[in-house]
C-alpha positions as CSV (number, residue, x, y, z in Angstrom):
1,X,12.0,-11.7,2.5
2,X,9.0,-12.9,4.2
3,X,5.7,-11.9,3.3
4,X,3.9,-9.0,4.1
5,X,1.3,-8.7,7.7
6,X,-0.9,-5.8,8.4
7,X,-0.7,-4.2,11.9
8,X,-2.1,-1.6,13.9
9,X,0.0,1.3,14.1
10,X,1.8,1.5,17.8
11,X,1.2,5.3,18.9
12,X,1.7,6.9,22.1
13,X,-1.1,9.1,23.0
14,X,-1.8,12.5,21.2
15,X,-0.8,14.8,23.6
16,X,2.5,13.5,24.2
17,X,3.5,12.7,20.7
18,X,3.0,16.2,19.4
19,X,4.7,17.4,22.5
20,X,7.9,15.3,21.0
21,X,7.2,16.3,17.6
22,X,7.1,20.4,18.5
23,X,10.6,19.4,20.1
24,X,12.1,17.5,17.5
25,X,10.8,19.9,14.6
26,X,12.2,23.0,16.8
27,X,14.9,23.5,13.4
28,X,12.7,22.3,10.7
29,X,11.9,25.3,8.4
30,X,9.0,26.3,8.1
31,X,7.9,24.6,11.5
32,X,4.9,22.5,11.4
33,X,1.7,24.3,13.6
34,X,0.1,22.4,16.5
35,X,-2.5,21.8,14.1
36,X,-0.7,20.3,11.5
37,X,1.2,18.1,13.9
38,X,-2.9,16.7,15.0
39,X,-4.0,16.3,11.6
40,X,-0.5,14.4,10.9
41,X,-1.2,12.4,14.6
42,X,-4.6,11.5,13.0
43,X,-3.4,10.5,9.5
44,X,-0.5,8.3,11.1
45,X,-2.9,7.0,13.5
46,X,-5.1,5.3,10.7
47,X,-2.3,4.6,8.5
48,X,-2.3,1.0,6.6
49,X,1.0,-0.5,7.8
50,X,2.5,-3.6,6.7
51,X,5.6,-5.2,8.3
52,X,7.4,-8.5,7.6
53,X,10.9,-9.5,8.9
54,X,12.2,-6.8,7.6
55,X,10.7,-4.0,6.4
56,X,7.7,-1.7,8.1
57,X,5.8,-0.1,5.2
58,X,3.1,2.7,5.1
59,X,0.5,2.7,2.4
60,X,-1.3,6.3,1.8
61,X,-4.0,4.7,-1.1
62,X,-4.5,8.1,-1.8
63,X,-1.9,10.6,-1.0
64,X,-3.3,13.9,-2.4
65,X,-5.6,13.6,0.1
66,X,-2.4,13.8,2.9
67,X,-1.0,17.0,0.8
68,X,0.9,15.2,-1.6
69,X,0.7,16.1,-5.7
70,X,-1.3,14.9,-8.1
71,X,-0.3,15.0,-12.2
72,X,-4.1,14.8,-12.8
73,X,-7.4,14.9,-11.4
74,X,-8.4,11.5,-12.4
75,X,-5.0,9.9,-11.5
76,X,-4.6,9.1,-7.5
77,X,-1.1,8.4,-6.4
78,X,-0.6,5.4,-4.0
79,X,2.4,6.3,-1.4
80,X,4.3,3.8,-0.1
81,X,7.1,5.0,2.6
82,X,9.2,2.1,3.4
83,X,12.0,1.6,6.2
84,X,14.1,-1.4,7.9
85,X,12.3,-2.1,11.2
86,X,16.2,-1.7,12.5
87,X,16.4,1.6,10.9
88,X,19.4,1.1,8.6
89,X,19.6,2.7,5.5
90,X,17.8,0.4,2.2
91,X,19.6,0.5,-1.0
92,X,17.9,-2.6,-2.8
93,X,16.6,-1.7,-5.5
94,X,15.3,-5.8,-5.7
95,X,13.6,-5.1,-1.7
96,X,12.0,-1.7,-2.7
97,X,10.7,-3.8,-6.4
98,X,9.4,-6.7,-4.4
99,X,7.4,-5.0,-1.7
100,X,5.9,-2.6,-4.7
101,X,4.3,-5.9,-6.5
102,X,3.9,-7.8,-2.5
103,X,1.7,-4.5,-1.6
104,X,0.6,-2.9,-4.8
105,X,0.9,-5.2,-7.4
106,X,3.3,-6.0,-10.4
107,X,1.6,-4.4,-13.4
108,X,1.9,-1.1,-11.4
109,X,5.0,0.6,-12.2
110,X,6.6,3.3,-9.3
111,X,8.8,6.4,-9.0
112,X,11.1,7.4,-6.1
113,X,11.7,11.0,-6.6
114,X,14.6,13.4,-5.9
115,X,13.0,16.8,-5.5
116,X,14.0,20.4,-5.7
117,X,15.1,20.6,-2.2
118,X,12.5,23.2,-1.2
119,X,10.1,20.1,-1.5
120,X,12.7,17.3,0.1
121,X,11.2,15.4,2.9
122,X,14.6,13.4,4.7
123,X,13.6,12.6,8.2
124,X,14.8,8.9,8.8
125,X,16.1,6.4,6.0
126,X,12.8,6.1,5.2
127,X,12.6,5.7,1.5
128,X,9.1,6.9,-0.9
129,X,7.4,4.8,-3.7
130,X,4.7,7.0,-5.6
131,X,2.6,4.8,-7.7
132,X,0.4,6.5,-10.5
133,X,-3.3,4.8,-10.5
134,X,-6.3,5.6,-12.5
135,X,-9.2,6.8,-10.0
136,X,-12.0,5.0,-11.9
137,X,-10.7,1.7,-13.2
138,X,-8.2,1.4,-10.5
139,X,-5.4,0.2,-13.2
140,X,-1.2,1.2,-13.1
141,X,-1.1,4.9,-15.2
142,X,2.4,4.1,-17.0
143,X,4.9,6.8,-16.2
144,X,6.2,8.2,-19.2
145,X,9.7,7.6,-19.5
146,X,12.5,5.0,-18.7
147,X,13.2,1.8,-20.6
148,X,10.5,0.6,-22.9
149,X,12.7,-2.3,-24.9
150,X,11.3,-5.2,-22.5
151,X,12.4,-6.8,-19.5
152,X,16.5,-7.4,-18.7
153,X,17.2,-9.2,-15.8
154,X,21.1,-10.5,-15.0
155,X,20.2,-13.1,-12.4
156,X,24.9,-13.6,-12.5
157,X,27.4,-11.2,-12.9
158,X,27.9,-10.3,-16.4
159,X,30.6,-8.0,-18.1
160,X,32.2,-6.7,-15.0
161,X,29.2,-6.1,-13.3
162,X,28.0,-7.7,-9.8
163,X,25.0,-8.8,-9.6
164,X,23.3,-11.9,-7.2
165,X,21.1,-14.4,-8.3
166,X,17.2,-13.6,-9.1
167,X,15.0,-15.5,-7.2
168,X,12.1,-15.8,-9.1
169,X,9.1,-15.6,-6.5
């Protein structure tokens, strides 16, 4: 994977893009207001996007401010949504690991989360990275559960399992 450029993001004009969105949203329960569909123009508009050869990558470096949750009032969460500039479906876990540390940074650790569907947001295979960060010193908040017994890393397939050579960047 090539490394990461930032770009401006490409949007038609305001007018016409919620025009397209009020169509496309026509089923989406509840539907979004004019208003929301401007404030979401805006907030697209001055997104921080990142592209390389493969992926195109939006970075919210503060997504509560966007309407997204917070565990605390002195965490932020950085949101990364991430799809294939061809639009196929991503599935690698090693891709969606590498632009975290590329973008964010390796000490910072990341959750993709399967909500309660009243809360599921499945437009496009567009996948979501929400990284935990302390507002004052800027530093990873560890999430508090998964493995804590070091780092494991087959770089071969081992006891049945497939698994392709690490590359080490």
């Amino acid at each position: 994977m090539k490394p990461f450029s930032k770009v401006q993001p490409d949007m038609p004009p305001m007018k016409d893009w919620v025009a397209d969105m009020m169509k496309a949203m026509q089923k989406v329960k509840p539907r979004p207001t004019r208003k929301q569909l401007i404030n979401s123009y805006y907030a697209a508009k001055n997104d921080d996007i990142r592209v390389n050869d493969i992926y195109q990558v939006a970075i919210d470096w503060d997504s509560e401010k966007n309407g997204a949750l917070s565990p605390d009032p002195s965490i932020k969460v950085i949101h990364l949504s991430i799809k294939r500039k061809d639009k196929e479906p991503i599935m690698d876990y090693r891709d969606l690991m590498d632009i975290k540390d590329a973008l964010v940074g390796s000490e910072f650790e990341a959750l993709m989360i399967y909500p309660a569907r009243f809360r599921e947001h499945d437009m496009a295979n567009q996948y979501h990275l929400w990284i935990p960060v302390n507002r004052e010193t800027e530093e990873g908040v560890g999430i508090p559960f998964g493995w804590n017994n070091g780092r494991k890393v087959f770089d071969e397939s081992q006891a049945g399992a497939t698994q392709r050579p690490f590359k080490e960047e």
